[in-house]
BAFI-3210 file (N, C-alpha, C; in Angstrom, 3 decimals, decimal comma, padded with zeros to 6 digits):
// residues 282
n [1|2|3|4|5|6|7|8|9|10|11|12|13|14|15|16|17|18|19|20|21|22|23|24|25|26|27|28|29|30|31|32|33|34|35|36|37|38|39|40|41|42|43|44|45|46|47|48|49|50|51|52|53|54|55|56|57|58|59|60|61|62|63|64|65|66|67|68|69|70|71|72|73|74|75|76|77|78|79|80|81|82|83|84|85|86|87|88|89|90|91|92|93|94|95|96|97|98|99|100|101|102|103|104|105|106|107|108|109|110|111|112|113|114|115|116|117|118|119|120|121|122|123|124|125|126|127|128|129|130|131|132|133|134|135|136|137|138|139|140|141|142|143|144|145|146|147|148|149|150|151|152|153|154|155|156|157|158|159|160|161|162|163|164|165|166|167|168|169|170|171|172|173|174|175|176|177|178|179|180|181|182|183|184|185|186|187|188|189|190|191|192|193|194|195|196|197|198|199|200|201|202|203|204|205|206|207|208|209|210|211|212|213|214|215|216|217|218|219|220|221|222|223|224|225|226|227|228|229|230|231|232|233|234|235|236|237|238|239|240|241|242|243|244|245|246|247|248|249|250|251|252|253|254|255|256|257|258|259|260|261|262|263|264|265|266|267|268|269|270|271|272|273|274|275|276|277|278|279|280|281|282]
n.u [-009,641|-009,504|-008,176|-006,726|-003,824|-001,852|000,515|001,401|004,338|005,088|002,764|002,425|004,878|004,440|002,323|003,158|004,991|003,117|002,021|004,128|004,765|002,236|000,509|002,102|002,697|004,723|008,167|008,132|005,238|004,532|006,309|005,075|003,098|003,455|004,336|002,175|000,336|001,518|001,717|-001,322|-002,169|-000,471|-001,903|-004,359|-006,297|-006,045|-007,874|-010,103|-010,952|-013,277|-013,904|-015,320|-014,406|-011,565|-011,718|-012,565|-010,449|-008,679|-009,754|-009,446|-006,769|-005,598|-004,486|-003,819|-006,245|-006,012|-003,838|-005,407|-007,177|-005,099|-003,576|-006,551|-006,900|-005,138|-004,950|-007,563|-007,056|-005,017|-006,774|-008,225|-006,373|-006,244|-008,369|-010,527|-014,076|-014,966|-016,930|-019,145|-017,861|-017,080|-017,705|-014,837|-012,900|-014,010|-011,302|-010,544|-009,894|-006,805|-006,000|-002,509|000,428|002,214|005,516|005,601|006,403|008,741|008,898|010,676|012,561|013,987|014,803|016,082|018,641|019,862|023,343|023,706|024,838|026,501|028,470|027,733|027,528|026,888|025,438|023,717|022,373|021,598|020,136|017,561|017,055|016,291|013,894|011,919|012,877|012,081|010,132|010,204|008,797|010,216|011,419|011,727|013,637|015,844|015,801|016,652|018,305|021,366|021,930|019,451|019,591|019,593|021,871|022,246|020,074|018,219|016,484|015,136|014,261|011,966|011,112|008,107|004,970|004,116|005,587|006,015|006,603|007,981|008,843|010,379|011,773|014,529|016,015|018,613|019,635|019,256|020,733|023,405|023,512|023,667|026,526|028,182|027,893|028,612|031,170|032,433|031,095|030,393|033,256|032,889|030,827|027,911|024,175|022,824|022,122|021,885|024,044|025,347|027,754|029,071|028,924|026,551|023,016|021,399|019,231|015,460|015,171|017,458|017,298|015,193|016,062|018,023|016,335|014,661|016,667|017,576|014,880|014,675|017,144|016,386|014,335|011,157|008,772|009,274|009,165|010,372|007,696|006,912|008,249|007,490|005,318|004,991|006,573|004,422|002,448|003,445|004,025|001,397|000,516|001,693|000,890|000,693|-000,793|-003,573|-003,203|-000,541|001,143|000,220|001,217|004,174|004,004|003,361|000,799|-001,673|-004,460|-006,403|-007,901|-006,255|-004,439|-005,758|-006,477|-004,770|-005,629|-007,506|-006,049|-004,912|-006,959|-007,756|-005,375|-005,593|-008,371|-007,178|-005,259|-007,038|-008,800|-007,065|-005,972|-008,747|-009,084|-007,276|-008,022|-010,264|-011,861|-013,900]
n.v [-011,690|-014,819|-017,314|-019,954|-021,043|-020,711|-018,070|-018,744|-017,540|-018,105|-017,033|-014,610|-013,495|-013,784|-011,848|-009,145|-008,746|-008,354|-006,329|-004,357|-004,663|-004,814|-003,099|-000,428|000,534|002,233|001,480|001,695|001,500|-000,855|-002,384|-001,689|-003,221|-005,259|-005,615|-005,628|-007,270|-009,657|-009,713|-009,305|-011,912|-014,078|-014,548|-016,530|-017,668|-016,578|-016,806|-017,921|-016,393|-013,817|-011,263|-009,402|-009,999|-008,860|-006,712|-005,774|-006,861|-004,830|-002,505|-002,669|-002,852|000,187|001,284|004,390|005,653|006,165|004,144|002,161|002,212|001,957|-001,000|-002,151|-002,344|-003,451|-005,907|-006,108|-006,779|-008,209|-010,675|-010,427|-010,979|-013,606|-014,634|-013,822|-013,330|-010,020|-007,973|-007,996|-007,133|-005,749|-002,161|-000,092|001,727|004,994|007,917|010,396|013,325|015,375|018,698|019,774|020,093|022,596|025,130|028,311|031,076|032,919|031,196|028,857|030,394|031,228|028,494|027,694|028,988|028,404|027,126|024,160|021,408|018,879|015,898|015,709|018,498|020,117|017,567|017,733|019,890|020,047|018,476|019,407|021,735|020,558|019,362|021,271|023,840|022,685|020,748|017,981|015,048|012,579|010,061|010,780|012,581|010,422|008,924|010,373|011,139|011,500|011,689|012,864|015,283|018,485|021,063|023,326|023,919|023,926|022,256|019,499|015,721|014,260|010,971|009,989|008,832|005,499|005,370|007,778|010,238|013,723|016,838|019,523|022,490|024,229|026,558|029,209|028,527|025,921|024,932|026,459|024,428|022,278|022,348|022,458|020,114|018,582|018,765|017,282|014,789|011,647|009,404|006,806|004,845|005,085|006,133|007,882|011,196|011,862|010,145|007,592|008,248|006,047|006,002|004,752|004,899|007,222|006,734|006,907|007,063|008,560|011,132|011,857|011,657|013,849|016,345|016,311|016,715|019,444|021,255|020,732|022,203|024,693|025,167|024,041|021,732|019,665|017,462|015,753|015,676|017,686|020,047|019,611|020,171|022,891|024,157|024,310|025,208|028,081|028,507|028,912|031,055|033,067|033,395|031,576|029,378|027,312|024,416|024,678|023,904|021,507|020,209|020,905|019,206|016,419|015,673|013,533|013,783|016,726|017,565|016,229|018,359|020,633|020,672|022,782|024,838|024,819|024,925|027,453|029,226|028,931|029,837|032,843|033,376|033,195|035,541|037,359|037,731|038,554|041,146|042,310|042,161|043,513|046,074|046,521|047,504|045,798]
n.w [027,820|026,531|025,231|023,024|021,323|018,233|016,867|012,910|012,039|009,315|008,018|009,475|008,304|005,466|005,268|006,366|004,847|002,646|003,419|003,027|000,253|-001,144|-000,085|000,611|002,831|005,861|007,106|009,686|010,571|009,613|011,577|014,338|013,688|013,439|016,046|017,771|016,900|017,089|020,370|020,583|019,643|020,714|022,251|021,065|018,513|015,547|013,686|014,896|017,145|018,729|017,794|019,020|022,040|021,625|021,110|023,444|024,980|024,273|025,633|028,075|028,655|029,238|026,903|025,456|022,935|020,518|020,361|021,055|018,612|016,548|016,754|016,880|013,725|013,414|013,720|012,554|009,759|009,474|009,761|007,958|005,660|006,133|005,121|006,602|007,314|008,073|007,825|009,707|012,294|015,407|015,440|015,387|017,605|018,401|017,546|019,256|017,918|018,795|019,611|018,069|019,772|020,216|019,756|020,421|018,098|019,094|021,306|019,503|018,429|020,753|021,382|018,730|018,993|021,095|022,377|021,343|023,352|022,395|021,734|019,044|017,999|015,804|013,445|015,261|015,030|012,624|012,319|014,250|011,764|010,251|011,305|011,589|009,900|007,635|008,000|008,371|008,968|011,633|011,291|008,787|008,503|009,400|007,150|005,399|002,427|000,584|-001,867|-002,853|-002,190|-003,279|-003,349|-005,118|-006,115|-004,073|-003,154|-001,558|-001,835|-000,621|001,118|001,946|004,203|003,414|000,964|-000,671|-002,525|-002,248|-003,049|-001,014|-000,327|000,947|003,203|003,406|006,325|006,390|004,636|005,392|007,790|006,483|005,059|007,158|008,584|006,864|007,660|009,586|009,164|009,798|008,010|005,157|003,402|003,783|002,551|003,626|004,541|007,454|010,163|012,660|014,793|014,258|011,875|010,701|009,907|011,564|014,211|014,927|017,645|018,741|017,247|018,286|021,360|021,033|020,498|022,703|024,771|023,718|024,165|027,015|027,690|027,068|028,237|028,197|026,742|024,231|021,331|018,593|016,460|017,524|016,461|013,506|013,600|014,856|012,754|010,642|011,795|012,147|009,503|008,200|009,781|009,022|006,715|005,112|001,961|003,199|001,266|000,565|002,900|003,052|001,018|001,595|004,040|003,683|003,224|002,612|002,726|002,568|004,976|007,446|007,142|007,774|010,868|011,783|011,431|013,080|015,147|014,808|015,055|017,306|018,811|018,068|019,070|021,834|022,242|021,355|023,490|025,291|024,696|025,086|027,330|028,429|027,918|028,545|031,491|032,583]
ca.u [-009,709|-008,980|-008,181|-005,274|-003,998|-000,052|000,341|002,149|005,350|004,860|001,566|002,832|005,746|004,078|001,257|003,900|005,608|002,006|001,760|005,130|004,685|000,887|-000,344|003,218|002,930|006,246|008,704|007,718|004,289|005,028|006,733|004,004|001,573|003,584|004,369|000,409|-000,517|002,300|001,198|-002,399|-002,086|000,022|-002,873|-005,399|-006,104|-006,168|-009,087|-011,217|-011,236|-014,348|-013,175|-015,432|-013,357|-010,344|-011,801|-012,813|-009,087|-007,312|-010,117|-009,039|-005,623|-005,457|-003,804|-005,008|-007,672|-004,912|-003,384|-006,144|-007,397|-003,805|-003,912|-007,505|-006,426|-003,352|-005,624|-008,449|-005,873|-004,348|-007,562|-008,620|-005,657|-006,134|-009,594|-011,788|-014,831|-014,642|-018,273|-020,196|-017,053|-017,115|-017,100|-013,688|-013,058|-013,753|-010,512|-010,985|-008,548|-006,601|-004,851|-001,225|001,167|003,298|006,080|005,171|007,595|009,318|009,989|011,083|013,662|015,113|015,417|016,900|019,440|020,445|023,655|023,961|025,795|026,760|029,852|028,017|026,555|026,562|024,747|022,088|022,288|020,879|018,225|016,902|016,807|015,271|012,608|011,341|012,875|011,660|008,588|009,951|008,571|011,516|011,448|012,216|014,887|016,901|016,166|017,033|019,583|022,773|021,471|018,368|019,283|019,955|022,342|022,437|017,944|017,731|015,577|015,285|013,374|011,558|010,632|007,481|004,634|003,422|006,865|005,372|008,098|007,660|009,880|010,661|012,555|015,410|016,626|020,049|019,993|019,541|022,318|024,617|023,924|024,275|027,950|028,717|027,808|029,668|032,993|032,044|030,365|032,151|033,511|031,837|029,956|026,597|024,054|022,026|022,384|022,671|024,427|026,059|028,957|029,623|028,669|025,859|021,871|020,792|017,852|014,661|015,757|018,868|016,814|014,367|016,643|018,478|015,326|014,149|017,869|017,534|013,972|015,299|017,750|015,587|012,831|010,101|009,016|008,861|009,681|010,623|006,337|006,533|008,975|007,052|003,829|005,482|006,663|003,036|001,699|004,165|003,642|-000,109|000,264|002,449|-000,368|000,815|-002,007|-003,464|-002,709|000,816|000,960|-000,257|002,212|004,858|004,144|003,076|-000,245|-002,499|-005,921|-006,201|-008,708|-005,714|-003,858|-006,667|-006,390|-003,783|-006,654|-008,309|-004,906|-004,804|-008,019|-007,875|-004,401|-006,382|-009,410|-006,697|-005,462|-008,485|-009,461|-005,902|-006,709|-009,945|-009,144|-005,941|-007,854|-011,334|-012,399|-015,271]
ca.v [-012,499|-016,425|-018,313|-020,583|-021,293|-020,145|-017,652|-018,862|-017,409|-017,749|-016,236|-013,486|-012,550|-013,076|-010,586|-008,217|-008,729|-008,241|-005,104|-003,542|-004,577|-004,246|-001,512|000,243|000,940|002,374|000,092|002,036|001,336|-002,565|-002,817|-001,384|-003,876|-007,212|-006,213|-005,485|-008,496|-010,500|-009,472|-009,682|-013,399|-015,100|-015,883|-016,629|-018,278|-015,533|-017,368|-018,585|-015,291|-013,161|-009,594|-008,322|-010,281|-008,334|-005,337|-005,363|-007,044|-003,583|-001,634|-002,909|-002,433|001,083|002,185|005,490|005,797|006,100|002,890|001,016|002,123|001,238|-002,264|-002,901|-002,101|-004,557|-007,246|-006,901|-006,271|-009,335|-011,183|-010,043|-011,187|-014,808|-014,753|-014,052|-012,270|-008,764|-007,219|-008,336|-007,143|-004,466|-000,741|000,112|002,590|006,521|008,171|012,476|014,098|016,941|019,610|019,218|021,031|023,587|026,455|030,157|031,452|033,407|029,858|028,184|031,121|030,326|026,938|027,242|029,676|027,983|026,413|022,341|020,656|016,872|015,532|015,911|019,537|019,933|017,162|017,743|021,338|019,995|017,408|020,316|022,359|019,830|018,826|022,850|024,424|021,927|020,015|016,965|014,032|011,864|008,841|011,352|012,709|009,592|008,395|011,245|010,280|012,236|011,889|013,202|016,838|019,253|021,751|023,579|024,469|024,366|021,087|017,928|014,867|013,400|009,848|009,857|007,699|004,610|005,456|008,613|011,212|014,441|017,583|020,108|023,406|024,509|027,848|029,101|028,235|024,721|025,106|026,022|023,413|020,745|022,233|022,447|019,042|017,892|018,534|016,581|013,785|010,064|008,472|005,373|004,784|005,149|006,921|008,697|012,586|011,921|009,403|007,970|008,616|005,360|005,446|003,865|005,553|007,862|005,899|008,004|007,130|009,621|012,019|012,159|012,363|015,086|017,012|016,672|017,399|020,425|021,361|020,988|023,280|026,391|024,760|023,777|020,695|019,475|016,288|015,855|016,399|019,414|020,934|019,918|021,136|024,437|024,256|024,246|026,129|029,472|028,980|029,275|032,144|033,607|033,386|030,415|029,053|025,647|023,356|024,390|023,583|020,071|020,014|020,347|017,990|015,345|014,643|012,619|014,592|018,403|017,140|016,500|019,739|021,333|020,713|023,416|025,999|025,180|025,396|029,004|029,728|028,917|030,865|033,805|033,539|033,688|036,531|038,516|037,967|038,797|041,929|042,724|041,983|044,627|047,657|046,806|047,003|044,694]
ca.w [026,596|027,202|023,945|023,143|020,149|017,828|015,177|012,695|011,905|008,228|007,784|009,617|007,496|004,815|005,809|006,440|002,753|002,060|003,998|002,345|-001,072|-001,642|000,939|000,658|004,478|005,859|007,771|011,289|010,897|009,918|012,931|015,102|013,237|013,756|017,397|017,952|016,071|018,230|021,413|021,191|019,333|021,421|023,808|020,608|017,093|014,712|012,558|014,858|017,576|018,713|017,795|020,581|022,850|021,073|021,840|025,450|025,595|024,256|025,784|029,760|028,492|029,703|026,194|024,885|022,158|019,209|020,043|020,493|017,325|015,761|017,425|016,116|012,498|012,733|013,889|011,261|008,205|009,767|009,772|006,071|004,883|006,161|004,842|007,280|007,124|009,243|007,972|011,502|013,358|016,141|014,724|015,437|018,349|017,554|018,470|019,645|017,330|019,838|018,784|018,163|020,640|018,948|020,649|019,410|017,308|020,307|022,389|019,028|018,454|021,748|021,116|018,307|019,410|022,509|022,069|021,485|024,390|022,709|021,213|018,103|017,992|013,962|013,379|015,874|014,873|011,503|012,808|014,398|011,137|008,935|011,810|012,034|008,674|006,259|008,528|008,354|010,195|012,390|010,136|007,024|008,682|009,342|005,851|003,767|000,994|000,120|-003,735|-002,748|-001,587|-004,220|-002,860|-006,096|-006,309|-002,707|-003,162|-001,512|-002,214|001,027|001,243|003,405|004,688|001,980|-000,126|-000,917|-003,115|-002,551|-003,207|-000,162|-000,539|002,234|003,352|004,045|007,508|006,452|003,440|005,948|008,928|005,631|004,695|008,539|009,430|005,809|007,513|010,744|008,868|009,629|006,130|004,563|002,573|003,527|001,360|004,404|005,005|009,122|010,728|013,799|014,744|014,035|010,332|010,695|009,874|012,707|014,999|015,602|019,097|018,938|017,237|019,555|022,612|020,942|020,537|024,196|025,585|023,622|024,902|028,150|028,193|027,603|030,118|027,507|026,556|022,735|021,049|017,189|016,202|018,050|015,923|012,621|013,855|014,928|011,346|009,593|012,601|012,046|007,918|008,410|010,912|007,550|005,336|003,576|001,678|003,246|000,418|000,028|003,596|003,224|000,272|002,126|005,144|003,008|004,047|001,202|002,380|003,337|006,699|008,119|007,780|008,467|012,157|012,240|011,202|014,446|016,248|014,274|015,698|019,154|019,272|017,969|020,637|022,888|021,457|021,306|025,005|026,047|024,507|025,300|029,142|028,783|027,559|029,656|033,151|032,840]
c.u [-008,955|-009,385|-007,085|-005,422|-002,042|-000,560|001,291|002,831|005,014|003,848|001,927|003,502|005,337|002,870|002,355|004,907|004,355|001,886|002,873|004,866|003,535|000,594|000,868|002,973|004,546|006,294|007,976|005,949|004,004|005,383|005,910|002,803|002,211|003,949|003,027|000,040|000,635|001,754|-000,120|-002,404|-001,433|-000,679|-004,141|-005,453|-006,473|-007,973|-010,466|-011,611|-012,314|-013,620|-013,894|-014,580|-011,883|-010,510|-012,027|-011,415|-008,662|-008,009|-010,105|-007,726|-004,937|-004,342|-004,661|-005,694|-006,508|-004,423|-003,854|-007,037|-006,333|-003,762|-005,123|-007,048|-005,653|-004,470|-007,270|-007,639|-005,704|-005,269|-008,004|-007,538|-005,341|-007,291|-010,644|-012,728|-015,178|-015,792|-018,950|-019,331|-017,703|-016,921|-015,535|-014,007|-012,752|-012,220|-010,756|-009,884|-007,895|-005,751|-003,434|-000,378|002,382|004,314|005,691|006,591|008,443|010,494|010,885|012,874|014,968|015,592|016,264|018,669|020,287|021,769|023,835|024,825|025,897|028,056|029,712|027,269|026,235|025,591|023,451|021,947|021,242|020,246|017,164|016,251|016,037|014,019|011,836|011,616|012,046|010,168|009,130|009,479|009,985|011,667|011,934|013,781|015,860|017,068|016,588|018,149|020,584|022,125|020,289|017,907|020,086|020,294|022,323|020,842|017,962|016,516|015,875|014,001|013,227|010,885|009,610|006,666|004,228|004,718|006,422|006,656|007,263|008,770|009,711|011,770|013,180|015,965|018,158|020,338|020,041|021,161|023,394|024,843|024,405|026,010|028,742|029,164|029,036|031,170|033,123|031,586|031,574|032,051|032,663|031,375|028,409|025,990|022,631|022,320|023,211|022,896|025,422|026,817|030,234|029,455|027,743|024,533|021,429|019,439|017,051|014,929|016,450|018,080|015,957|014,625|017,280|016,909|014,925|015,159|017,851|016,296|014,203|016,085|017,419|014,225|011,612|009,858|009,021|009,503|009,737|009,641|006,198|007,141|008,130|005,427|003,909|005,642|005,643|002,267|002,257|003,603|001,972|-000,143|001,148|001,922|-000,093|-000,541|-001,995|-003,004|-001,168|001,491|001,012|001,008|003,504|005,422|003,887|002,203|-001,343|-003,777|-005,663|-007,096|-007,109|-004,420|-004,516|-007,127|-005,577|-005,071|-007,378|-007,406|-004,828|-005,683|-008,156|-006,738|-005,279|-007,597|-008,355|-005,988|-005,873|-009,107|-008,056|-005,839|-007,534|-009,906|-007,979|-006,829|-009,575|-011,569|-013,563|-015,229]
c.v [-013,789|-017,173|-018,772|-020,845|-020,590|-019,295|-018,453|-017,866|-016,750|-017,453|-014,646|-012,857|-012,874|-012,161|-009,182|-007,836|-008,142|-006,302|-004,060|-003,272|-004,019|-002,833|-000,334|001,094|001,195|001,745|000,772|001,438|000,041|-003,239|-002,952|-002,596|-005,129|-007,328|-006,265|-006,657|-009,785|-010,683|-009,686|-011,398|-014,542|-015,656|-016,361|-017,156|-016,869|-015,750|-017,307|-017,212|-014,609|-012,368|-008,538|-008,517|-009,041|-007,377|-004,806|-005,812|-005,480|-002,318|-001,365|-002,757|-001,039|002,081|003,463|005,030|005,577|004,572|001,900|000,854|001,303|-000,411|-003,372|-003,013|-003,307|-005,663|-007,639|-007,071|-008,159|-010,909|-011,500|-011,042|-012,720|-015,069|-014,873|-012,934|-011,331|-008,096|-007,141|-007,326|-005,747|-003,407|-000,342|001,749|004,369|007,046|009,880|012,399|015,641|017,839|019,537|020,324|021,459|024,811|027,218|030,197|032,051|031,957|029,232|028,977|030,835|029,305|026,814|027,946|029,135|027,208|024,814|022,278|019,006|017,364|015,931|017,559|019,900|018,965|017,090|019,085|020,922|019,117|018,481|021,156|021,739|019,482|020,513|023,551|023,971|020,870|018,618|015,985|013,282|010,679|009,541|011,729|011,409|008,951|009,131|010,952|011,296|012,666|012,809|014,653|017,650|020,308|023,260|024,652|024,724|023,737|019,782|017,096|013,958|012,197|009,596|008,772|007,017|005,157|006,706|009,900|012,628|015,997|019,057|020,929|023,397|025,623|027,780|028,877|026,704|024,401|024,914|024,947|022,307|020,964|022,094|020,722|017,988|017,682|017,709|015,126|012,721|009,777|007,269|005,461|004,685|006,500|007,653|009,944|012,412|010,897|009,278|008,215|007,253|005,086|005,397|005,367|005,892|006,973|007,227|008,226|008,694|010,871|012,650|012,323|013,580|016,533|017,380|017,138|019,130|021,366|021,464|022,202|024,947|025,675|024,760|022,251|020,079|017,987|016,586|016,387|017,348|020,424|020,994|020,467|022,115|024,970|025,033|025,358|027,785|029,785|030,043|030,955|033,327|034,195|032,379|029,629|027,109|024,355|023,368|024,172|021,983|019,312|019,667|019,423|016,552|014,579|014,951|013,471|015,973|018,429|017,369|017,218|020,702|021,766|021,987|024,872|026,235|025,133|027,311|029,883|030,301|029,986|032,714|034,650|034,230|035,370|037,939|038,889|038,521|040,735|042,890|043,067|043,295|046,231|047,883|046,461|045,838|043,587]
c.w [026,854|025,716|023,668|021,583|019,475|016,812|014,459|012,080|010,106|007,279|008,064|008,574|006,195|004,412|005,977|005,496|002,480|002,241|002,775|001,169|-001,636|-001,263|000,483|002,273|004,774|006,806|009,072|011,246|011,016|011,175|014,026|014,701|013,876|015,540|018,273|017,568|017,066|019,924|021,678|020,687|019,872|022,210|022,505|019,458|016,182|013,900|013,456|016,848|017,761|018,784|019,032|021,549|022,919|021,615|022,943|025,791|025,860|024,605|027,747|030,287|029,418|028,823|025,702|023,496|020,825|019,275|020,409|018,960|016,068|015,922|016,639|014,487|012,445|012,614|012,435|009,939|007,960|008,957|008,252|005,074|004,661|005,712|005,579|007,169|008,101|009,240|009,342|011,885|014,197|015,072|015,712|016,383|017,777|018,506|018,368|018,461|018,628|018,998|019,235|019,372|019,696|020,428|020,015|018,925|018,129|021,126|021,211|018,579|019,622|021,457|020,049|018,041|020,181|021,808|022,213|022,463|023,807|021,914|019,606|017,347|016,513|013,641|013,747|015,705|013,246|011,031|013,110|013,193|010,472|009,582|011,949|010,505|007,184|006,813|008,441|009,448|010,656|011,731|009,300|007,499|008,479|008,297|005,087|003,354|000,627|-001,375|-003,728|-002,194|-002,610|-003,597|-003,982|-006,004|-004,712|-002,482|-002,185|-002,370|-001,431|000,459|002,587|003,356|002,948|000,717|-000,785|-001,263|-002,426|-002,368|-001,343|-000,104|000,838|001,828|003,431|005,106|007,390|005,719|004,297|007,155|007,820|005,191|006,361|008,946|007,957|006,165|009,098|010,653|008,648|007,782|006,396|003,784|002,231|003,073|002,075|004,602|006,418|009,495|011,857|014,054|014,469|012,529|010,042|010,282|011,138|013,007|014,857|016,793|019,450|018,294|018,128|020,839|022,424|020,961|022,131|025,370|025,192|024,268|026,552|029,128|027,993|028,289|029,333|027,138|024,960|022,715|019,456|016,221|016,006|017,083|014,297|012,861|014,186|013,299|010,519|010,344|012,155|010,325|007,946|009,281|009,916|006,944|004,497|003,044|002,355|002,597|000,219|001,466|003,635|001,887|000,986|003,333|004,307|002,737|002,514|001,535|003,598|004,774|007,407|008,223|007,952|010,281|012,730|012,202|012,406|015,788|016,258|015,447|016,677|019,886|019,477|018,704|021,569|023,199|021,892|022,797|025,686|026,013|024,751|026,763|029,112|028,512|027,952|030,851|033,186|031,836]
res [x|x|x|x|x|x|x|x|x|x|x|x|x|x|x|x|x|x|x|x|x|x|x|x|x|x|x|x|x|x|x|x|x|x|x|x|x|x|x|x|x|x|x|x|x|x|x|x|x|x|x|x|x|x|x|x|x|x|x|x|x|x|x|x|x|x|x|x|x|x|x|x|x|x|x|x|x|x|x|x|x|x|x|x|x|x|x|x|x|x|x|x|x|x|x|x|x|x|x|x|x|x|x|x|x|x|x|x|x|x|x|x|x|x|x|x|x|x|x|x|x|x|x|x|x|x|x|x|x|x|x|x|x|x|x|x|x|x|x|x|x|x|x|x|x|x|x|x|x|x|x|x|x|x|x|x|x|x|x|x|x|x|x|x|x|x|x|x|x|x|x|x|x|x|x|x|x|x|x|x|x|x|x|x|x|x|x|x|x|x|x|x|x|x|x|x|x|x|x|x|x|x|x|x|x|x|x|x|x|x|x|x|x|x|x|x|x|x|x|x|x|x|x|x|x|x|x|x|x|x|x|x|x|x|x|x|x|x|x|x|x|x|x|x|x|x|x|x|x|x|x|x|x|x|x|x|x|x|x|x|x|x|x|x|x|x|x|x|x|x|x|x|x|x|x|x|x|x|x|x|x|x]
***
């Protein structure tokens, strides 16, 4: 793709006011849009652009299928929003959906048995719980609010994608990592559940290395995902009904917690042939 040309600056941000306020997109995804929309525009005029161009750019790229889909999105949004007309444009790349990677309830036991090795093992003792006990996604975690966890009901109140409320019960294993980590937790005054050790709001970063240090040390691999898709995966394997499922992950249409049904599935095949092969010769 060979086109010259600047974004400006203050189109951008306010496309990305636009994004917050109107769309109610959450900040992670903002971010992802203006550094997508940065990156491919610095070599191009936003306005005056062939979007096929665009797309044989982020399709030589050698990113996967998800984030050239993400990518295209920023750039027509972008486009729309300066008034240009997007009807003609390319159809936007199909992306596979795969199935999510989950531990069985067995590996997740380990894991969460094993003991923590950091400076701050409480705390990451009850990242862990809220990313597996309660499903949250790694963004919810580091935002959850002090005000916002009812110790009392055994409620919170998650802030997920598009500013999206929604309530989420916790066990006693969470109860007690939250009074544990209460007597560990730095002073200040901020009005986050987890934070650093400097005060400050836990990164996804730090969550996400604590996650894969822990993974590590029983010899599996997971990342923060893994733990809420184990989450939804074990409910389901419960009997929890699908919708109250999708309830508590947060997700706006039941398609996509439905994916877990054909995680269910496939476990189940396996299963059945594991089975079948143990108690026949042929």
């Amino acid at each position: 793709m060979r086109c010259s040309g600047t974004v400006s600056m203050t189109q951008l941000a306010d496309f990305l006011a636009y994004l917050q306020v109107e769309k109610g997109l959450a900040r992670a995804t903002i971010q992802a849009y203006e550094s997508d929309i940065l990156a491919v525009l610095s070599q191009c005029d936003c306005r005056s652009v062939d979007e096929t161009a665009v797309a044989d750019y982020l399709g030589n790229r050698g990113y996967a299928k998800a984030t050239v889909r993400r990518k295209w999105t920023a750039i027509r949004l972008y486009r729309q929003f300066l008034g240009v007309d997007t009807a003609a444009s390319p159809t936007m790349p199909t992306v596979n959906r795969r199935l999510p990677t989950v531990l069985t309830q067995d590996q997740m036991q380990v894991f969460l048995t094993q003991p923590i090795v950091s400076r701050t093992p409480k705390r990451d003792g009850l990242m862990l719980a809220l990313l597996y006990a309660c499903g949250l996604r790694v963004s919810e975690v580091a935002q959850l609010r002090s005000e916002h966890v009812d110790m009392t009901e055994g409620i919170m109140r998650v802030i997920g994608k598009g500013q999206a409320h929604r309530l989420v019960p916790f066990n006693g294993w969470v109860r007690t990592c939250l009074l544990d980590y209460a007597c560990e937790r730095p002073e200040g005054g901020a009005p986050y559940v987890v934070l650093s050790s400097q005060g400050r709001p836990v990164t996804r970063q730090t969550i996400y290395r604590v996650v894969v240090r822990q993974a590590a040390q029983v010899g599996c691999v997971a990342s923060p995902h893994t733990l809420r898709h184990s989450f939804a995966t074990h409910l389901l394997e419960k009997g929890t009904h699908l919708r109250g499922i999708q309830t508590l992950l947060g997700h706006r249409s039941i398609q996509t917690t439905q994916v877990y049904t054909h995680l269910d599935t496939k476990q189940l095949k396996s299963a059945y042939q594991r089975a079948w092969e143990a108690n026949n010769d042929t």
